[in-house]
N, C-alpha and C positions, 0 to 999 in steps of 0.2 A: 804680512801674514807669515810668513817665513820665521821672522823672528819670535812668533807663538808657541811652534813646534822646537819637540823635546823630545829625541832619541834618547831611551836606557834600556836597562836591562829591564827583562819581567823581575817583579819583585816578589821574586820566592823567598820561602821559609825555609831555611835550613836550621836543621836540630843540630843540638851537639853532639848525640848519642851518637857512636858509632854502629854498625853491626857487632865488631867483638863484643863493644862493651853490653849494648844487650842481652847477648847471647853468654856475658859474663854475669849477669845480674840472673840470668835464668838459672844458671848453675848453683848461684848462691842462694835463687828460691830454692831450689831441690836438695837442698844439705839438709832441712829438719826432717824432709822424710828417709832422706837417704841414710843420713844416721840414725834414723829409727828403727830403721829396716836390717842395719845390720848390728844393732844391738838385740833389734827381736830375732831376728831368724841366725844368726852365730856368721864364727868366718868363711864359711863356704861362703852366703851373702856376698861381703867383704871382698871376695876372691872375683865372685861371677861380674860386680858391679866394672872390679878394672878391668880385666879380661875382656869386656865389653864394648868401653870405654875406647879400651888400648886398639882396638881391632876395627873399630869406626875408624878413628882417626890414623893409624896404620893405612887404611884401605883409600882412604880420601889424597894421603901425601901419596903411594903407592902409583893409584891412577892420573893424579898429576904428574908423578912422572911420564909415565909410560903416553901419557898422549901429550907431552909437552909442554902444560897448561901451569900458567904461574900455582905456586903453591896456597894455598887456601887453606889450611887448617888453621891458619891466625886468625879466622872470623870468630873460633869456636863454634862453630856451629856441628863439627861433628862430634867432639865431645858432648854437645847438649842431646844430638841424636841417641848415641851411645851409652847414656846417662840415663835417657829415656827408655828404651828400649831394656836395658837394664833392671831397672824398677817396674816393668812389663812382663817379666821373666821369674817363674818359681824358685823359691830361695831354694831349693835344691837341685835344679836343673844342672846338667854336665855343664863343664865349661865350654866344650865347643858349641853348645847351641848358642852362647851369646859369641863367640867368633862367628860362628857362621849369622848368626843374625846380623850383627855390625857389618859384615859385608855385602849383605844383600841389600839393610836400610842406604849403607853410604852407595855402593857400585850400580846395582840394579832401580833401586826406587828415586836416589838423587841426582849421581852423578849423568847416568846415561839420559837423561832430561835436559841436562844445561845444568845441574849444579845448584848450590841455593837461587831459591825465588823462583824456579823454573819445575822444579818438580810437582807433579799433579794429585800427591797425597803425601801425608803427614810419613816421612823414611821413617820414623821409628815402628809406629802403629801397622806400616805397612810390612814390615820385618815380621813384626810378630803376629799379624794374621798369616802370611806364610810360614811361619813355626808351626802357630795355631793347624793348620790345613795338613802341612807334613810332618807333624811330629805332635799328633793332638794325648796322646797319652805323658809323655814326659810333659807338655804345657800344661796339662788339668789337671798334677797330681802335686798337691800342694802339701803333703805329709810332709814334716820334718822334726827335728830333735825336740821340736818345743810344743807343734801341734801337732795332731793327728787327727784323722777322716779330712769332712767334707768343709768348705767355705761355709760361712754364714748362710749367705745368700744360695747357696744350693743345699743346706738345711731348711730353710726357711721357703722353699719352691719346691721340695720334696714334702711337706706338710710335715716331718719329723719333728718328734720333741728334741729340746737340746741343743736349739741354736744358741749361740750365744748371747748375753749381755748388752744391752744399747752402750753402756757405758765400757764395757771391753771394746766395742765397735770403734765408739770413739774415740777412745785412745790408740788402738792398734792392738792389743793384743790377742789376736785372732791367727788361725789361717790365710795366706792369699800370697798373692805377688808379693816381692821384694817392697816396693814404693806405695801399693794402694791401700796397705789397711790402715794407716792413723789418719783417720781426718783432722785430728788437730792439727799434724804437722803440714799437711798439705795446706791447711787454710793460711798457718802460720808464712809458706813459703808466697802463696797468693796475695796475700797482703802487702807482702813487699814490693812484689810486681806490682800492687796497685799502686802503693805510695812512691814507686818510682816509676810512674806513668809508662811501662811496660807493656799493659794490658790494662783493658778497662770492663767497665762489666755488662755490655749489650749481649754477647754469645753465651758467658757462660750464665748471668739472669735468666736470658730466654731461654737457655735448655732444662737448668734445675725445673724453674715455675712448669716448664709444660710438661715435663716430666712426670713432675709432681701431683698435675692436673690428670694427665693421663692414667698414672697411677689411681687416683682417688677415684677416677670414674670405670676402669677396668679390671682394679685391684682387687674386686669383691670382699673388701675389710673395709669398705666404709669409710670414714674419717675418723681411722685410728692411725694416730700419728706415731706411736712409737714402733708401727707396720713402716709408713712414713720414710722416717727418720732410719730404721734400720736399713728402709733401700738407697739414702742418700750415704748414709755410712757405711754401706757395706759395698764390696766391687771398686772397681775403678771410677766412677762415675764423677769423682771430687777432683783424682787426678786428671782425668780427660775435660773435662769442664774449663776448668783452669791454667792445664798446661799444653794442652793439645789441640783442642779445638778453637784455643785462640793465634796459633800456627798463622804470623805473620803472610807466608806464601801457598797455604792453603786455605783459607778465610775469605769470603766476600771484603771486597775493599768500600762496600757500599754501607751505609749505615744503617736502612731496610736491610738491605741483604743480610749483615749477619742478624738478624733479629729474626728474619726467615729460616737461618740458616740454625740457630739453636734452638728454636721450635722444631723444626727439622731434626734436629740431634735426638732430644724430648722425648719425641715419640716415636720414634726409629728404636733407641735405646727402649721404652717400655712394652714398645711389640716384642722385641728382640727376650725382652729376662718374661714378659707372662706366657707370651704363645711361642716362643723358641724354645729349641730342647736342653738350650745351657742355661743356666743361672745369669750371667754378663752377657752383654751384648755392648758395649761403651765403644769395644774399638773397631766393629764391623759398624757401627751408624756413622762413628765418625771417618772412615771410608768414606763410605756412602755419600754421606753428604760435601765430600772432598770432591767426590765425581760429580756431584752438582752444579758445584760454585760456580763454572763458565755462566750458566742456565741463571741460575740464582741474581748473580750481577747481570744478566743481561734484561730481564725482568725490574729490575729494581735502579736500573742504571737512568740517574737523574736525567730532565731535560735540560737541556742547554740554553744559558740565557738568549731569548730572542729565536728560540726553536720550537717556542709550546703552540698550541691553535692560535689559529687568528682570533681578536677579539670580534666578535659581531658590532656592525655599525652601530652607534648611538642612533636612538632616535630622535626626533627634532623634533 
């Protein structure tokens, strides 16, 4: 009997991917819109994006010092935060709001958590709803050299004539954030992540579709798509879908779960832009549904083989 049995290792799967390098492939999705961003909105853009950047990553070596802790900013992961939060932020905002944002996403939302994997919502998203909270006039004030008034999506929620073009939409050439208004280039940066199996598409599927759904049935336009189409294109909703809410350490690890969890996003996001008093709502859902996930996975958390009901007896 003895000689039957066979000591080994469990036989796990190990990738090759690192975390840097992940988190370097995320970077290189964020280049088409990042350069889109500061080709549209000029060099202040340009100026806010490193500043931002520099001040995550500044803030992340900084508190490795100062508590002792090997240095970590070789994973890139606060460049990616920084980068994010970034393109989150009005192309004309001072520069200190993205320092001091870089320092709250890295020091306050990551680090004081345990650092990546440990922190309980997206650092960048969570930076910039505390901008959003204490500093809500410089965040909603999207004038600059090239546009002027209101976003799209707060033309088009205010019933005003004069919002813009689907086709300006799509491209980017509108008002808004640094990073959210070209939907092409964000889709362009998504694609990569898909074809280098980065991200896949159960969260951000289930957010657009419900989204979408929610929109059609509360939107009071009917199934007029280029109503539709202008709420997928305009706001963040393309960048958060795809860059945000598939956030490896805030995501259900469940395969329900995130399916729950961007239905979730869907319509958290469509209460947020009809019955909210801002036009966006993308990065208070996707909060939201951060502070879920324990609940979300716990719910959806498979059974274990040999742990489900008893089968009832056969009968004879």
């Amino acid at each position: 009997m003895a000689s039957m049995l066979k000591v080994s290792s469990n036989p796990h799967v190990r990738s090759k991917d690192t975390t840097a390098r992940i988190m370097q492939y995320v970077v290189i999705a964020l280049m088409p819109a990042t350069l889109f961003g500061i080709w549209n909105f000029g060099l202040h853009a340009l100026l806010l994006v490193l500043v931002t950047v520099a001040a995550a990553v500044l803030s992340e070596y900084i508190y490795d010092r100062c508590m002792k802790k090997k240095n970590s900013i070789s994973d890139f992961s606060a460049v990616v935060t920084g980068l994010l939060l970034a393109l989150n932020l009005p192309p004309k905002a001072p520069l200190w709001i993205g320092i001091l944002g870089g320092m709250f996403a890295i020091i306050v939302v990551k680090m004081l958590f345990g650092g990546l994997g440990q922190n309980f919502m997206n650092p960048a998203l969570g930076a910039r709803c505390f901008l959003m909270i204490s500093f809500t006039s410089i965040m909603t004030n999207f004038e600059c050299d090239a546009y002027t008034g209101a976003t799209p999506l707060a033309v088009i929620k205010s019933g005003a004539e004069g919002s813009a073009e689907l086709l300006d939409m799509f491209i980017g050439r509108t008002a808004g954030t640094i990073g959210e208004t070209s939907t092409i280039a964000i889709l362009a940066g998504a694609l990569f992540l898909l074809i280098m199996k980065v991200i896949d598409l159960r969260v951000p599927c289930s957010y657009i579709v419900s989204f979408v759904i929610f929109i059609l049935i509360f939107g009071g336009r009917g199934f007029d798509m280029t109503y539709i189409a202008q709420q997928l294109s305009g706001g963040g909703l393309m960048l958060g879908a795809f860059f945000m809410a598939t956030d490896y350490a805030t995501r259900p690890i469940t395969k329900n779960g995130q399916y729950l969890f961007g239905i979730f996003l869907g319509i958290m996001t469509g209460i947020f832009r009809l019955f909210g008093p801002s036009a966006e709502g993308v990065s208070y859902a996707i909060i939201l549904g951060n502070l879920l996930v324990p609940l979300i996975e716990r719910v959806t958390k498979p059974t274990a083989f040999g742990k489900g009901k008893r089968r009832s007896a056969q009968h004879g």
